[in-house]
MIKEDO-44988 format. One line per 5 residues: their letters; for each residue x, y, z of N, C-alpha, C. Coordinates in nm, 3 decimals. Each point is the difference from the previous one (the first is absolute). Layout:
A) X:Y:Z:X:Y:Z:X:Y:Z  ...
END
This chain:
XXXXX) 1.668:-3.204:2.041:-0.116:0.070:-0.056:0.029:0.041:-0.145  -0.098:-0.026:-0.093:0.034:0.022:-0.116:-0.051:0.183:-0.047  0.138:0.031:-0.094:0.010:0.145:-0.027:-0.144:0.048:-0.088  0.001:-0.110:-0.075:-0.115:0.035:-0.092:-0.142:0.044:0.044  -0.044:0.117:-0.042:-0.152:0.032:0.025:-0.107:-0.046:0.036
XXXXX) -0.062:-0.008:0.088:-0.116:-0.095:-0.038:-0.100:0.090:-0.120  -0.062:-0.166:-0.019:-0.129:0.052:-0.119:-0.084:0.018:0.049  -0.091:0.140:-0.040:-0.089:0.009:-0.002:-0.112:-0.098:-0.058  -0.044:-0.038:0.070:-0.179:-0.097:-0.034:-0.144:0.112:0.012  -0.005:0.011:-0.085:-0.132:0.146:-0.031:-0.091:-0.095:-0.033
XXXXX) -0.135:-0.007:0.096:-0.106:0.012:-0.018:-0.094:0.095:-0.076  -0.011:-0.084:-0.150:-0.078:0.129:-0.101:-0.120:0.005:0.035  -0.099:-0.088:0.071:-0.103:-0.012:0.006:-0.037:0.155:0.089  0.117:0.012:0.084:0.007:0.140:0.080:0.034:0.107:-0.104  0.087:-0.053:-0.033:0.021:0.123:-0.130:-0.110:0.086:-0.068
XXXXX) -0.048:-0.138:-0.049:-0.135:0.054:-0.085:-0.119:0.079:0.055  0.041:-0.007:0.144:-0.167:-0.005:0.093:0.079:0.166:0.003  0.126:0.061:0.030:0.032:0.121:0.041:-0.040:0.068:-0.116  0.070:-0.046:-0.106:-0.018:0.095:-0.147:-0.156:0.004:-0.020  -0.110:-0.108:0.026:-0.112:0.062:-0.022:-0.081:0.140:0.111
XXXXX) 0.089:-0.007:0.100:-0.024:0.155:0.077:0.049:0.087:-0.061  0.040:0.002:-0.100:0.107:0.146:-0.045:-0.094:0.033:-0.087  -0.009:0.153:-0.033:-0.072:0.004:-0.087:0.098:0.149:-0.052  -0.060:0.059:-0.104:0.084:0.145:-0.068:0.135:-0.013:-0.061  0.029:0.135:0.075:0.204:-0.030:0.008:0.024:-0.118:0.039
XXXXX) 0.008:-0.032:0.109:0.067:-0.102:0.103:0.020:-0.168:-0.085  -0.127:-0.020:-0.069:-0.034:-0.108:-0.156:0.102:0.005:-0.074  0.023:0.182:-0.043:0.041:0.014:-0.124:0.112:-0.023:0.024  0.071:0.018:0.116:0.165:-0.018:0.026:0.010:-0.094:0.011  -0.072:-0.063:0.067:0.069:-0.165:0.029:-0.027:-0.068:-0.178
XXXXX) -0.076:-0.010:-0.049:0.002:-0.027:-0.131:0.118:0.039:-0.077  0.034:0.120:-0.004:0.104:0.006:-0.053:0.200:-0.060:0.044  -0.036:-0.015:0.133:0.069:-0.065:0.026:0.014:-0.165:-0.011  -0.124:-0.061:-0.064:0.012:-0.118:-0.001:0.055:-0.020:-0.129  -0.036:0.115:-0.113:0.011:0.000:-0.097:0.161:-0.036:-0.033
XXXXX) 0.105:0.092:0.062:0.097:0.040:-0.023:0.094:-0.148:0.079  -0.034:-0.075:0.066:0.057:-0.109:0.087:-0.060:-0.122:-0.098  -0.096:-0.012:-0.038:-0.030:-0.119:-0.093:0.071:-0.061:-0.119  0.044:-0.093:-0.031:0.088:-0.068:-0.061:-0.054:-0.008:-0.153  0.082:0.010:-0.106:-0.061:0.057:-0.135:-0.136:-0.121:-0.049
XXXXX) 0.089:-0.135:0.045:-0.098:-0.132:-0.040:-0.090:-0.002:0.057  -0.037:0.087:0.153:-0.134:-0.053:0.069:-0.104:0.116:-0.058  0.038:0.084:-0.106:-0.128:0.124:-0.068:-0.121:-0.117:-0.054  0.044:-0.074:-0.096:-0.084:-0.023:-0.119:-0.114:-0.063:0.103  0.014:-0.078:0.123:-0.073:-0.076:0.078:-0.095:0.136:0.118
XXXXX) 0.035:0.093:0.003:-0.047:0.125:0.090:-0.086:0.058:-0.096  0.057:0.046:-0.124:-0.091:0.085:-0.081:-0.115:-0.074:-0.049  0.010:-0.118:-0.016:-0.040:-0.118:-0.105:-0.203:0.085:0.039  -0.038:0.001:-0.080:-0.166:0.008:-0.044:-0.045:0.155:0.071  0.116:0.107:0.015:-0.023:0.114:0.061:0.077:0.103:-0.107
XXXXX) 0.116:-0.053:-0.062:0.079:0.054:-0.075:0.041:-0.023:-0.138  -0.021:0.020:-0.073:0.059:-0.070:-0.130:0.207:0.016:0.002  0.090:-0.084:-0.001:0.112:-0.072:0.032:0.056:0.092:-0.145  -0.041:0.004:-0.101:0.057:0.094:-0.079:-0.006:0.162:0.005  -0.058:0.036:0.134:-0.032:0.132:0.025:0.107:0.056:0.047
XXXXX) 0.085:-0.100:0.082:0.112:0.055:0.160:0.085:-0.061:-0.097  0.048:-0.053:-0.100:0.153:-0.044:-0.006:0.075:0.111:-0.062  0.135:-0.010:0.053:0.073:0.103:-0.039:0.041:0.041:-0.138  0.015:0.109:-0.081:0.008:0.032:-0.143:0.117:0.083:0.051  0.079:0.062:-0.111:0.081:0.093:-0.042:-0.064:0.123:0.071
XXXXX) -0.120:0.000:-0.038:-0.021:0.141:0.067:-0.071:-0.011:0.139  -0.038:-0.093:0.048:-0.027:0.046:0.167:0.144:-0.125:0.102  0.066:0.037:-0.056:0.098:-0.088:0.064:0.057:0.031:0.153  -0.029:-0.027:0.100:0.064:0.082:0.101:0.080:0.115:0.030  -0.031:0.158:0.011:0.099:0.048:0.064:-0.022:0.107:0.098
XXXXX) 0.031:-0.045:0.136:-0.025:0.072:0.095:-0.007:0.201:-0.052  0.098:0.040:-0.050:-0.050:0.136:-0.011:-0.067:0.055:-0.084  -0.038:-0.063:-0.093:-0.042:-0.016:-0.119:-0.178:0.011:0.065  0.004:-0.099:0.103:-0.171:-0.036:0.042:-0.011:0.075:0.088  0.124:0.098:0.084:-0.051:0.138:0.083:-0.029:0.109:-0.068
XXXXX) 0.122:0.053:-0.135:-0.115:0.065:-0.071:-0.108:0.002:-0.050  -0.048:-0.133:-0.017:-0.145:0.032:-0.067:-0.100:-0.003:0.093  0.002:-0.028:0.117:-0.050:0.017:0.118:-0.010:0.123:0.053  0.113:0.079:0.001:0.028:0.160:0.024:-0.120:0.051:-0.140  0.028:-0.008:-0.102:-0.065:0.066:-0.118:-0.141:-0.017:0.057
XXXXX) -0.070:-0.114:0.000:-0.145:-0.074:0.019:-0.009:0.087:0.159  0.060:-0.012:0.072:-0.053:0.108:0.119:-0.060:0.131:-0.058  0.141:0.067:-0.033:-0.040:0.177:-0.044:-0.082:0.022:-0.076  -0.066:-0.090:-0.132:-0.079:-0.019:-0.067:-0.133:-0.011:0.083  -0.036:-0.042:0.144:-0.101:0.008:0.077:-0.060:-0.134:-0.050
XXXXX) 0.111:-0.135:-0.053:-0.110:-0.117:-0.028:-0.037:-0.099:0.121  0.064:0.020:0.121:-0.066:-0.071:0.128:-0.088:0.121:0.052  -0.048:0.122:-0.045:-0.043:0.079:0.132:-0.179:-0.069:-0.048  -0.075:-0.012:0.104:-0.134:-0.078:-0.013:-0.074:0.042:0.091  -0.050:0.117:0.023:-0.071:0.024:0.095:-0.126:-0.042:0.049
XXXXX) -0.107:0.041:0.115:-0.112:-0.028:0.013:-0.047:0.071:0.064  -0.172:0.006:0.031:-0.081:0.101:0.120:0.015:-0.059:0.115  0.060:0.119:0.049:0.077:-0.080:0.170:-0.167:0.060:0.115  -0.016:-0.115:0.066:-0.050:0.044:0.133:0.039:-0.081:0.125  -0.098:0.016:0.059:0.043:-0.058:0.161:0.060:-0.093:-0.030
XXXXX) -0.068:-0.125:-0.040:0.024:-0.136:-0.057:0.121:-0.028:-0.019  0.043:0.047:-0.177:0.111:-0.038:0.001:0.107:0.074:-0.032  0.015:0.126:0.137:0.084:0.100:-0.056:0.192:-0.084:0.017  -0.051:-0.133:0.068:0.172:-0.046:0.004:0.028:-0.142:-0.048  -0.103:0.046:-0.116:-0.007:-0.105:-0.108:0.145:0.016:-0.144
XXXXX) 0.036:-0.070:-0.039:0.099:0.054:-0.112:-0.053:-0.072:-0.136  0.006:0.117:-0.102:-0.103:-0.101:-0.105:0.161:-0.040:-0.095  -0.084:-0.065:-0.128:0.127:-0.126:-0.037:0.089:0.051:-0.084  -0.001:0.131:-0.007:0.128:0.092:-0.069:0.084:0.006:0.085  -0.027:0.012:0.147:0.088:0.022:0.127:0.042:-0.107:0.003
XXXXX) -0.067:-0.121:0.019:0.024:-0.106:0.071:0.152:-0.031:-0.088  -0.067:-0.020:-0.120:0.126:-0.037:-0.105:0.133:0.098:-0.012  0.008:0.159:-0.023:0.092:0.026:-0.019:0.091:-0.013:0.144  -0.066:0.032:0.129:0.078:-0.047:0.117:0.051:-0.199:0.012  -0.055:-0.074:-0.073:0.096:-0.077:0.004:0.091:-0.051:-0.102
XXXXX) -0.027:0.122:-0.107:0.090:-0.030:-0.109:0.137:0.095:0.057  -0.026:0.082:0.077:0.138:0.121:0.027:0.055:-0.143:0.157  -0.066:-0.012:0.025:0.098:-0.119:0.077:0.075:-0.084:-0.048  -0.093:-0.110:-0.107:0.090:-0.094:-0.093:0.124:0.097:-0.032  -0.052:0.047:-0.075:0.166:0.111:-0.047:0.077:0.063:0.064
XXXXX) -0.021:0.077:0.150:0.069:-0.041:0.109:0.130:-0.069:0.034  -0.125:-0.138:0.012:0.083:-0.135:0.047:0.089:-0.036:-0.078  -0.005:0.014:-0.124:0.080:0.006:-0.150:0.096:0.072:0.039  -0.013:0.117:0.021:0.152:0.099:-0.009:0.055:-0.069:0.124  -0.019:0.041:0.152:0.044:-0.116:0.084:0.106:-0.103:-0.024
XXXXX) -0.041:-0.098:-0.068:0.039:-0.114:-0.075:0.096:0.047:-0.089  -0.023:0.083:-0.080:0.118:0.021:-0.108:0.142:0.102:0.077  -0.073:0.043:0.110:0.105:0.109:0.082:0.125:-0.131:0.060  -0.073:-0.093:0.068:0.095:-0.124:0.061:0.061:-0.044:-0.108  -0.035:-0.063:-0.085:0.030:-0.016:-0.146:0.144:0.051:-0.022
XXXXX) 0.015:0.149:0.046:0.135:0.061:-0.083:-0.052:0.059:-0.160  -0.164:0.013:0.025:0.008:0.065:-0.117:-0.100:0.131:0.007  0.098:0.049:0.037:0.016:0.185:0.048:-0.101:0.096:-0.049  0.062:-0.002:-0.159:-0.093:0.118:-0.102:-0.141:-0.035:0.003  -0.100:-0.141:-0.001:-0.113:-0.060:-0.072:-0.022:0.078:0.199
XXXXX) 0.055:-0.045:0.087:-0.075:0.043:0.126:-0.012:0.151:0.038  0.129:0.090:-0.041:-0.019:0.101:0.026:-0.123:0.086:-0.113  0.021:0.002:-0.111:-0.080:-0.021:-0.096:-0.208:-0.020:0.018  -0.007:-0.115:0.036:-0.069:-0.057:0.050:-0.090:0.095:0.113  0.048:-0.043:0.109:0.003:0.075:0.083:-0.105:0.154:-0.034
XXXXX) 0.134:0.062:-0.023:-0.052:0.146:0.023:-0.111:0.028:-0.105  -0.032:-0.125:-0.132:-0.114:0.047:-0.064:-0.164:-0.029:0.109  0.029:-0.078:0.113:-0.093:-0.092:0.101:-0.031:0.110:0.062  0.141:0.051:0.073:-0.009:0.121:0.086:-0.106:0.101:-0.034  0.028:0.063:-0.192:-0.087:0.109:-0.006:-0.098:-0.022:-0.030
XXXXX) -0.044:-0.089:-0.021:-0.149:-0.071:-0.004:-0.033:0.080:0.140  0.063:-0.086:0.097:-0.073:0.072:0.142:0.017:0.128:0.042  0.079:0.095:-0.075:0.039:0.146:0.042:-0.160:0.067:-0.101  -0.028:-0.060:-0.097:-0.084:0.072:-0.076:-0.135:-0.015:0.044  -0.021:-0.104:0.067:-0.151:-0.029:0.096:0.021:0.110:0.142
XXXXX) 0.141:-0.005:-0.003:-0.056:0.127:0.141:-0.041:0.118:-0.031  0.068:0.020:-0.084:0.010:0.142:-0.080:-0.160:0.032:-0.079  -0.110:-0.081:0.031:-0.122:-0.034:-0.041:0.004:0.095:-0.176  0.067:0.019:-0.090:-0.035:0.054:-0.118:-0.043:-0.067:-0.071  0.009:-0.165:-0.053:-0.032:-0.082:-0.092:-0.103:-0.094:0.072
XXXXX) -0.050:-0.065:-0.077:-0.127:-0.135:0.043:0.073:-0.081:0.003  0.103:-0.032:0.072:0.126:-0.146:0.003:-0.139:-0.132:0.027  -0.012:0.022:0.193:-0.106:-0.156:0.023:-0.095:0.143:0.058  -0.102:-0.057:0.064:-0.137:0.024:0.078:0.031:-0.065:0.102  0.007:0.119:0.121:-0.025:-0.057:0.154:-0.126:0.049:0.043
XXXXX) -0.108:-0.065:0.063:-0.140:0.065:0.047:0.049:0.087:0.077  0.060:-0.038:0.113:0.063:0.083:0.110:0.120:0.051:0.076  0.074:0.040:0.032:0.163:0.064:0.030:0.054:-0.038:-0.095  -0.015:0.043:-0.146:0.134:-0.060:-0.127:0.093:0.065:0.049  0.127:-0.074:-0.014:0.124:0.025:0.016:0.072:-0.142:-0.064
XXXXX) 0.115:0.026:-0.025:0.099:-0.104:-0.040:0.012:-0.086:0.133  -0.031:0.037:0.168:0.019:-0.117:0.076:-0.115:-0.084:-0.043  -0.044:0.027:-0.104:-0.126:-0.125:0.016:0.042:-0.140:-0.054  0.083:0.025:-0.081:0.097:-0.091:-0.076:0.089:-0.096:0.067  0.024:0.050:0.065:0.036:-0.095:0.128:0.170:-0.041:-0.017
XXXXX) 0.051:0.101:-0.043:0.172:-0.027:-0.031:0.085:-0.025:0.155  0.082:-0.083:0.011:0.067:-0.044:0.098:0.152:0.073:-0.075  -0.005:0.165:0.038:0.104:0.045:0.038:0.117:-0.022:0.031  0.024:-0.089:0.069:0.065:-0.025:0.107:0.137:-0.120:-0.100  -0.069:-0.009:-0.069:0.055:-0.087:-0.091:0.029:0.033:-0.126
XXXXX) -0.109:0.062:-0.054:0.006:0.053:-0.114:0.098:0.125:-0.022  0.049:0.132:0.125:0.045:0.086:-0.072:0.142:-0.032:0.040  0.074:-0.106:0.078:0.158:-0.017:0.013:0.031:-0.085:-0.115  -0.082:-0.079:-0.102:-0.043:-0.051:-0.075:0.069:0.090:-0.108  -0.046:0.103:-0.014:-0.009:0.151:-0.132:0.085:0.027:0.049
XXXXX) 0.047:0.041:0.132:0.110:0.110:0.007:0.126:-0.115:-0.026  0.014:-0.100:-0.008:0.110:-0.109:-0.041:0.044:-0.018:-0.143  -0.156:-0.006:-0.046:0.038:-0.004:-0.165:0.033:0.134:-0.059  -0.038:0.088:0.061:0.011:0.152:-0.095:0.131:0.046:0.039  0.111:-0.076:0.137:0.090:0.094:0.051:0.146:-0.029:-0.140
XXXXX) 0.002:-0.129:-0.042:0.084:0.013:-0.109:-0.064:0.065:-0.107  -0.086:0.049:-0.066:-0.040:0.097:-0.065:0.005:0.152:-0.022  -0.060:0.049:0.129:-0.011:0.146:0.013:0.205:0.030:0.070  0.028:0.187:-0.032:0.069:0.060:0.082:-0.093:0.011:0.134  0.119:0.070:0.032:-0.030:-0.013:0.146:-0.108:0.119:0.058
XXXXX) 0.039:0.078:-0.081:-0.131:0.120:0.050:-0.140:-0.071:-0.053  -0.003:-0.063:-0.095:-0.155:-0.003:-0.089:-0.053:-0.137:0.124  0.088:-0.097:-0.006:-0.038:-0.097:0.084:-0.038:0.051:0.141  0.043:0.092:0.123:-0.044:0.018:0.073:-0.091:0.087:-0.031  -0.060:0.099:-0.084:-0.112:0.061:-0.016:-0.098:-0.122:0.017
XXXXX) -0.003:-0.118:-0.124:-0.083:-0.110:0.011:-0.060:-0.025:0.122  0.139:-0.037:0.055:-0.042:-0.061:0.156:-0.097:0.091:0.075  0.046:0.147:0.002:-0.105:0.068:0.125:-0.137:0.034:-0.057  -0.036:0.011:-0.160:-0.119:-0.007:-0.027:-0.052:-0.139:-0.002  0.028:-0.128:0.014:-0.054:-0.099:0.002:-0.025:-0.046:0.174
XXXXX) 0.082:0.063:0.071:-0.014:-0.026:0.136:-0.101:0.113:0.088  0.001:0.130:-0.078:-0.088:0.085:0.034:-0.188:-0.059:-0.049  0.002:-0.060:-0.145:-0.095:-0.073:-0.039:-0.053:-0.126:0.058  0.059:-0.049:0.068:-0.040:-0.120:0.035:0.030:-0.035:0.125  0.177:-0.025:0.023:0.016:0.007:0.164:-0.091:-0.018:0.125
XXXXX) -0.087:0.126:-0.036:-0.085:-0.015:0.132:0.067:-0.004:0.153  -0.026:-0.097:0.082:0.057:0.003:0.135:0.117:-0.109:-0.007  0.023:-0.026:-0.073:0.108:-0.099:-0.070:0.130:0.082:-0.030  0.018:0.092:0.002:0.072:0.135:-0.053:0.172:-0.052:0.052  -0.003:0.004:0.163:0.125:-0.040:0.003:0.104:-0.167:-0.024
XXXXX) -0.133:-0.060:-0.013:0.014:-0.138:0.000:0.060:-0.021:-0.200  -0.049:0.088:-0.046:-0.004:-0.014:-0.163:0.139:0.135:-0.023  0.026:0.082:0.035:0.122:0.082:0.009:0.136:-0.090:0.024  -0.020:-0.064:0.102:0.103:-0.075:0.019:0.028:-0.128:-0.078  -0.149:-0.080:-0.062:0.087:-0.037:-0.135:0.006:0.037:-0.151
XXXXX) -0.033:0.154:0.003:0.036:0.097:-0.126:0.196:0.018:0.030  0.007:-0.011:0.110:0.123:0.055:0.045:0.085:-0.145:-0.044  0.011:-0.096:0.028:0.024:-0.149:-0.011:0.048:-0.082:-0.108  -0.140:0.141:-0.128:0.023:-0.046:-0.136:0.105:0.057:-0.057  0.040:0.103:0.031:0.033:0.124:-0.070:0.193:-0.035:-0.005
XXXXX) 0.044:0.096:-0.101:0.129:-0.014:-0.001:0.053:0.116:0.099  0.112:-0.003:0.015:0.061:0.069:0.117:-0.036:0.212:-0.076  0.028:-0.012:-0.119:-0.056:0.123:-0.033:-0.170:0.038:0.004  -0.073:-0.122:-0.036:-0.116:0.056:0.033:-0.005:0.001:0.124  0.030:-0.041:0.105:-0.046:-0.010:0.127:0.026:0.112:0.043
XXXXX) 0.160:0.074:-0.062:-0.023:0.167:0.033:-0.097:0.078:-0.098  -0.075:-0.049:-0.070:-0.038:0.100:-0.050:-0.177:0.007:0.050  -0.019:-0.093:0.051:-0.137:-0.021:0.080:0.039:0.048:0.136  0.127:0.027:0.051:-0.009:0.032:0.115:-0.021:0.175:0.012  0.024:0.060:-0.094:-0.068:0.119:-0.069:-0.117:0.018:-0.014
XXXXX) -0.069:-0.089:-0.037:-0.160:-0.003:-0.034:-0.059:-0.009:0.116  0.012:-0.104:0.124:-0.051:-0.049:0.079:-0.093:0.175:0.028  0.052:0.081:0.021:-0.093:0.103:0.053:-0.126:-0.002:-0.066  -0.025:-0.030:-0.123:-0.085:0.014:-0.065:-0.176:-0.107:0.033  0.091:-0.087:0.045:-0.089:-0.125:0.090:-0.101:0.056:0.083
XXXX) -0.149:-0.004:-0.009:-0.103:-0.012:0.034:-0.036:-0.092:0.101  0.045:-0.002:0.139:-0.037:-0.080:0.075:-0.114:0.012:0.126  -0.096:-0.104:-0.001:-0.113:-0.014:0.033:0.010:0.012:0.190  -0.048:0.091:0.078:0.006:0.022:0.116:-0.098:-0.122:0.096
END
């Protein structure tokens, strides 16, 4: 039996038929993910009579850089340039209009970015990263600024962050960074924030990440942990 993989044979005709059910967010992510997997030579043939080809090529000044494109993303949040509201009724109170739609799948792309740069081995751009994503979502709970517009239950779960991944993720890149007291503070306000019923499942790999001094020094904190009955 041969070791090698089999190939996938993808039927686009299915492809195409799924992506035309998507509509909002769900569009906007997968778009952006096609974006980021597409090969530099197959643009000019995608954009061709939708885009002008001298619009997207890279210059000196928009040249790729992952933290570079979370701050200005962080800035353009607090600034309130995705919040887009509307007159909510029956209809479409669980409707999301296209300030939402977009900045929730732009905080994913960038996300998936830190993610990627965390496996990477490249620590600072994820921890970095990261925690500017994070307070994006600490400042929508905290309802003081016009970040996005939710018609109904706003909260940062609307965003739809996969935890579970994302904060052993942070607590990995930040543990060569922080001492050991500041780093376990991190941990129990980010696990008190988000965690949820996930609490001991995500403790144990805060614990995992950590160096043998932080791990005592979160084992101090642990009291401080907010856990959901």
């Amino acid at each position: 039996m041969s070791d090698r993989k089999k190939t996938l044979e993808i039927d686009r005709d299915k492809v195409r038929a799924k992506a035309r059910e998507l509509e909002g967010t769900g569009l906007r992510v997968w778009l952006d993910r096609a974006i980021d997997l597409l090969p530099d030579e197959a643009f000019p043939e995608l954009v061709a009579g939708y885009v002008h080809l001298r619009d997207v090529l890279v210059d000196e000044n928009t040249k790729p850089d992952l933290l570079r494109a979370i701050e200005q993303f962080h800035r353009d949040s607090m600034a309130g340039r995705y919040y887009q509201g509307f007159m909510v009724n029956s209809r479409n109170h669980m409707d999301l209009s296209r300030g939402t739609e977009t900045f929730i799948a732009e905080h994913k792309r960038l996300v998936a970015a830190c993610l990627r740069a965390e496996q990477a081995g490249e620590l600072e751009t994820a921890a970095e990263g990261l925690r500017l994503l994070i307070d994006l979502l600490r400042e929508i709970d905290r309802c003081e600024r016009d970040i996005v517009f939710f018609a109904d239950e706003a909260g940062s779960w609307q965003v739809g962050v996969h935890w579970e991944r994302v904060l052993p993720a942070w607590f990995r890149s930040l543990a060569p960074r922080l001492e050991a007291d500041a780093w376990a503070e991190t941990v129990v306000d980010a696990l008190n924030d988000f965690a949820g019923h996930q609490m001991d499942e995500l403790l144990e790999a805060a614990r995992a990440a950590a160096t043998p001094e932080q791990r005592d020094a979160l084992v101090k904190c642990e009291a401080g942990l907010r856990r959901r009955r």
